[in-house]
Structure formats: C-alpha cells, structure tokens
MARRO-234745 format. One line per 3 residues: their letters; for each residue x, y, z of C-alpha. Coordinates in steps of 0.2 Angstrom, whole numbers, m for minus. Each point is the difference from the previous one (the first is absolute). Example, Ala and Ser with C-alpha at 12.3 -4.5 7.8 and 13.67 -1.06 7.14 Angstrom:
as) 62 m22 39; 6 17 m3
***
This chain:
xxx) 6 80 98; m14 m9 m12; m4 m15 11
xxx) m4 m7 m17; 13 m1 m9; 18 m3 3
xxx) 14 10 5; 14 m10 m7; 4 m6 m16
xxx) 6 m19 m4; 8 m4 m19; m2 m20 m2
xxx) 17 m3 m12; m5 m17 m9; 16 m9 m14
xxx) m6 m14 m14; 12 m4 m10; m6 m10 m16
xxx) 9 m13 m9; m1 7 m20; 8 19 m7
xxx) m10 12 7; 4 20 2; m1 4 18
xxx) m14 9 6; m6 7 17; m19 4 5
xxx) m9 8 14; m16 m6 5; m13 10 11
xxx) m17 2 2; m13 m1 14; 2 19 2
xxx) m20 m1 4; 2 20 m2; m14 10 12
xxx) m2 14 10; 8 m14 15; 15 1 m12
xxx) 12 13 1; 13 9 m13; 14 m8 11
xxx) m4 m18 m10; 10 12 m15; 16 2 8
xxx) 0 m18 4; m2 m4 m21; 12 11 m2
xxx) 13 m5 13; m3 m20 m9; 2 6 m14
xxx) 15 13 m1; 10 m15 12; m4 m12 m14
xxx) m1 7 m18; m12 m14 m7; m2 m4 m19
xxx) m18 0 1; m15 1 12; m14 m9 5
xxx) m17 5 9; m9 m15 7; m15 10 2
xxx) m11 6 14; 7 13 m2; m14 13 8
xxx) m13 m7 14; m16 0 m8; m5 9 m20
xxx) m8 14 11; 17 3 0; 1 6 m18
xxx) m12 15 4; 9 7 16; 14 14 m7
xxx) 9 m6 16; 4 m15 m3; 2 4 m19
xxx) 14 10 3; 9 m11 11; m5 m12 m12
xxx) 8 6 m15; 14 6 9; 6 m20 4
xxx) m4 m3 m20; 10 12 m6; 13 m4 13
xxx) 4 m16 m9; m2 4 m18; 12 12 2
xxx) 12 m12 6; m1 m16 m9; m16 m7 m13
xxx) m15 m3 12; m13 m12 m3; m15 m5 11
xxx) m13 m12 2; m15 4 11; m6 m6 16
xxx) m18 m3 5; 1 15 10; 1 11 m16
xxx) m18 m5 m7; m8 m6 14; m2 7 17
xxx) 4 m7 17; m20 0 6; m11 m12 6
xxx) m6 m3 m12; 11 4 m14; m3 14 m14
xxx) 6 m3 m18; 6 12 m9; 11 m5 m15
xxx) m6 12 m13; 4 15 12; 16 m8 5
xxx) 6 m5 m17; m2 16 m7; 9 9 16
xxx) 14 m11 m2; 3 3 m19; 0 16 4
xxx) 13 0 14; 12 m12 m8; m2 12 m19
xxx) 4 15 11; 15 m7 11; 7 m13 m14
xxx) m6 m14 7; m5 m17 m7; m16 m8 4
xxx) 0 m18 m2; m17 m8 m1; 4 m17 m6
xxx) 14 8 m12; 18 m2 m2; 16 13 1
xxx) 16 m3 m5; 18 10 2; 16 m6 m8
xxx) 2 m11 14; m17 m6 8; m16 m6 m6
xxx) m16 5 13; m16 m7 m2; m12 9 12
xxx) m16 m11 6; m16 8 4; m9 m9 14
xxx) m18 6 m5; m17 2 11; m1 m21 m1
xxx) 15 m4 10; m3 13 15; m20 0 3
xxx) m7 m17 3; m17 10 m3; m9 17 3
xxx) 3 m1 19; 17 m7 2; 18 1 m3
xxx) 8 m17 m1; 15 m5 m7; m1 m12 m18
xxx) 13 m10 m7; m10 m12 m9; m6 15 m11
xxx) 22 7 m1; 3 m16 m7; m13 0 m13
xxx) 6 16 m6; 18 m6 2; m4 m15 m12
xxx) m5 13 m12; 14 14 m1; 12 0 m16
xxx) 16 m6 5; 7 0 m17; 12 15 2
xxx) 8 m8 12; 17 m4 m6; 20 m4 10
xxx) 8 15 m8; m9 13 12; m3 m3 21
xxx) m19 m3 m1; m11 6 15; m19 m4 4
xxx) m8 16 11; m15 m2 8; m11 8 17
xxx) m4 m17 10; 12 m15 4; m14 m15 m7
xxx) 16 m10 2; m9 m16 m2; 8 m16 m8
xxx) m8 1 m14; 0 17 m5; 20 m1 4
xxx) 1 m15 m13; m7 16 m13; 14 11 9
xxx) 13 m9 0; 2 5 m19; 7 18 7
xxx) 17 2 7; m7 11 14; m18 2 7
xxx) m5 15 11; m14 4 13; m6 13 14
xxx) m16 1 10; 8 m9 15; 5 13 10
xxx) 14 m12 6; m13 m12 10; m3 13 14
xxx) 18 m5 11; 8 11 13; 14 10 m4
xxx) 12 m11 9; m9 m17 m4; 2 3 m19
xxx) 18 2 1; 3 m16 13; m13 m9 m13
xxx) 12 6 m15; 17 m6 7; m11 m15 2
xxx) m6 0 m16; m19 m2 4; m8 11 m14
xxx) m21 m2 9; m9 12 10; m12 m1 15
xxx) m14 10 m10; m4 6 m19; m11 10 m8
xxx) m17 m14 m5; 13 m14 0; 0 m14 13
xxx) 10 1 15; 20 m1 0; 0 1 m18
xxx) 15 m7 m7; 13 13 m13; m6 16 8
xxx) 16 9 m5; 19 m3 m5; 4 m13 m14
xxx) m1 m19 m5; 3 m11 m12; m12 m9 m12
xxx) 7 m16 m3; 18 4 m9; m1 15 m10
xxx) m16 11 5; 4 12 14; m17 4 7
xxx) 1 18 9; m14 8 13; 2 19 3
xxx) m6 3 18; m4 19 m4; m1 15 5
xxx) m11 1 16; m8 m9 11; m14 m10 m1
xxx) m16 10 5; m17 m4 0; 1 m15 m10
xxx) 7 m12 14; m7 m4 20; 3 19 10
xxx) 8 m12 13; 15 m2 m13; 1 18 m7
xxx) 10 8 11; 12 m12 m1; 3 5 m21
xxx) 2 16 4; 17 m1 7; 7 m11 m17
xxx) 11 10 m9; m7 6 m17; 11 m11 m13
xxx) 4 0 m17; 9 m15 m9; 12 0 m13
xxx) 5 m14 m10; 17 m3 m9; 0 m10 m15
xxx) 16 m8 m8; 4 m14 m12; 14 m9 m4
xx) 10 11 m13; 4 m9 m19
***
C-alpha cells in the first residue's frame, strides 16, 4: 500500500431540511484529490464505490484536485486525472471550483501559473463535460451553484510565501452578484478554502448551503476523528497554512438558523503543506466524500 493515501473510504451522509417548497435534491461533494505520481488509480474505485452506493443529483469538485500545475504536463497524472473527471460527469452534472494547488505550486517559494492552468482546465472540463466555475453560476431544475474563485490575492501573502487571507475573501465576497438567488431552487455557494469569518458568513448566509475543502480534516488519527465526531468537535490538530486546531475541518454546522455550512475533508492526507511530525498521522484517515440531502416542506 501507498503510505500516502488511504486505504479505506468514508461517505459523510449530511439531511437539511428547509422550511419553504423545495424539490429534493441530493449532492456529492469531493475534492482534495491532489492527483500526483504519490497518488494511485486506487483513489477511482473509491469515487466510484461513493458514488454507485449513493446516486447523487449532481456533483461538486472543491478543488485541488492535482498536487501542483506541473501536474497538468505529466501524461501520468493526466490520465488518472481524467479518468476521476469523467467518472462523475458520467454519473450525475459535475461542477468544480479550483483550489490554489491547481494554479500555484506547493514550493517555497510559490510559482504562478494561472494562464497555463486556466487554459488546461478549460480544456479538461470541455473534453469530459465538466463545468468550470470561475466566479460563475450553474443551475439544474433543482439547485442553483455559484462557484467562487479564490484568486492569487487570497493564497500568497507575497512572492515568497503562502499565507492564508480572509480579509481579501471578504472583499471579493462583498462584490459577487447575489441576484439569482431566489427560494424556489436549493441555493449553494462552492468555494476551495473555508474564510469562515464572521463577516464574510453575514455575505453567506444569503445561500442555503455553503461548501469548502482544503482541510484535509485538520490532520486527526483514524480513531480520534470518529471519538471527535460522536462528540461533535468538528477542529483539527493541524491544517494546511492555517493556525493550530482550526475549528470546522470537516463534517457540517449550522450558520445561524438556515445556512448549513459544509467542509469536505478530501481525498488524501495532508502532505507537505502541514509539520512532518503530523503527516503520518493523515495518512491513515479514510479518503471521504460527502453527500448532502436536501428537502423542503412539500405545498
């Protein structure tokens, strides 16, 4: 076995029911994949076991979904790539927002490369019927999705350094169109990195659901993180360029009475982006998907 990734697979099942006529709906949400030659075709069967045992209206990537851009030039990782793409379109409408991992890549210091990226992703999401969301909407019959993307601002503090920005999030949160918005459709926000701030919630709080990756479930045992769960304690010891024990690493809360906020611990363990005296300890999490049911109260 990979001592990178996980051997086991872990389907996070969350209910919201909302008080106003609305079609039921079910989504599946993944991402993190952080595809790489560490990565092997097994991270597949896993997609496709979560999603044959729960037939989802429509999918959602939460970005990173390969380790670094350099990934976009390896016919490696392209194939495997692809393969998880086309996986889900085939199975229910897919969607993605990207992470920083897809642009940028993981070194010290960081290399931009958007225009490279971009047109990669374009590509890959023409080719496998994908849609791209950068600062964009989606809508099916039953959901509205408006994809955020978290551009250079938010993850690089400047040339040498990642850091995390939420001041920067909010200013662009202040500034998206919320006009399509509307109670007859479930209405979801989708972005890479959970700037769950109080202010930039207020923005939120508009959307019925919000969703997030990049945790990697706050680096917690196997073991710990189901204890943790039964206890309902949803932080971590350790995550990637946030503070320690960050709180909402994974599962699903509540933001204020009607927002369910939702953060997708991912597909692999943390790797290189936390302390190597907590990476071992990721690499025994389970890889997980979750999936959301949606229901209102029927007319």
């Amino acid at each position: 076995m990979n001592l990178h990734e996980p051997n086991t697979i872990k389907v996070r099942l969350h209910k919201v029911n909302f008080d106003r006529a609305l079609a039921p709906v079910k989504v599946l949400v993944t991402g993190d994949w952080h595809v790489s030659p560490i990565v092997s075709e097994r991270q597949r069967d896993f997609l496709k076991q979560a999603i044959e045992n729960t037939s989802p209206d429509v999918i959602i990537l939460q970005g990173d979904l390969v380790d670094s851009p350099i990934e976009l030039k390896r016919d490696t990782s392209l194939k495997k790539l692809y393969s998880n793409l086309r996986l889900c379109a085939k199975a229910a409408p897919t969607v993605m927002v990207l992470g920083s991992h897809d642009y940028i890549t993981p070194t010290k210091p960081p290399k931009v490369m958007k225009e490279f990226s971009l047109l990669h992703w374009e590509k890959l999401c023409e080719k496998t019927g994908i849609k791209l969301l950068l600062d964009e909407w989606y809508e099916t019959d039953k959901i509205r999705i408006f994809g955020s993307f978290q551009d250079v601002p938010c993850v690089i503090a400047n040339k040498k350094k990642w850091h995390e920005n939420p001041g920067v999030f909010l200013e662009q949160v202040k500034n998206y169109d919320y006009s399509r918005i509307e109670p007859s459709k479930v209405n979801w926000f989708a972005a890479h990195s959970p700037y769950l701030t109080k202010a930039s919630m207020e923005y939120l709080r508009q959307f019925d659901i919000m969703s997030f990756g990049h945790t990697h479930g706050g680096i917690v045992p196997k073991g710990l993180d189901e204890l943790m769960e039964k206890l309902h304690l949803h932080f971590g010891i350790v995550s990637p360029n946030m503070a320690p024990f960050p709180r909402h690493t994974r599962t699903a809360f509540r933001v204020g009475k009607s927002t369910l906020a939702l953060v997708n611990p991912g597909m692999v363990g943390a790797q290189f982006c936390a302390p190597k005296i907590t990476q071992a300890m990721n690499f025994i999490k389970a890889a997980e998907v979750s999936v959301v049911e949606v229901n209102g109260n029927e007319e």
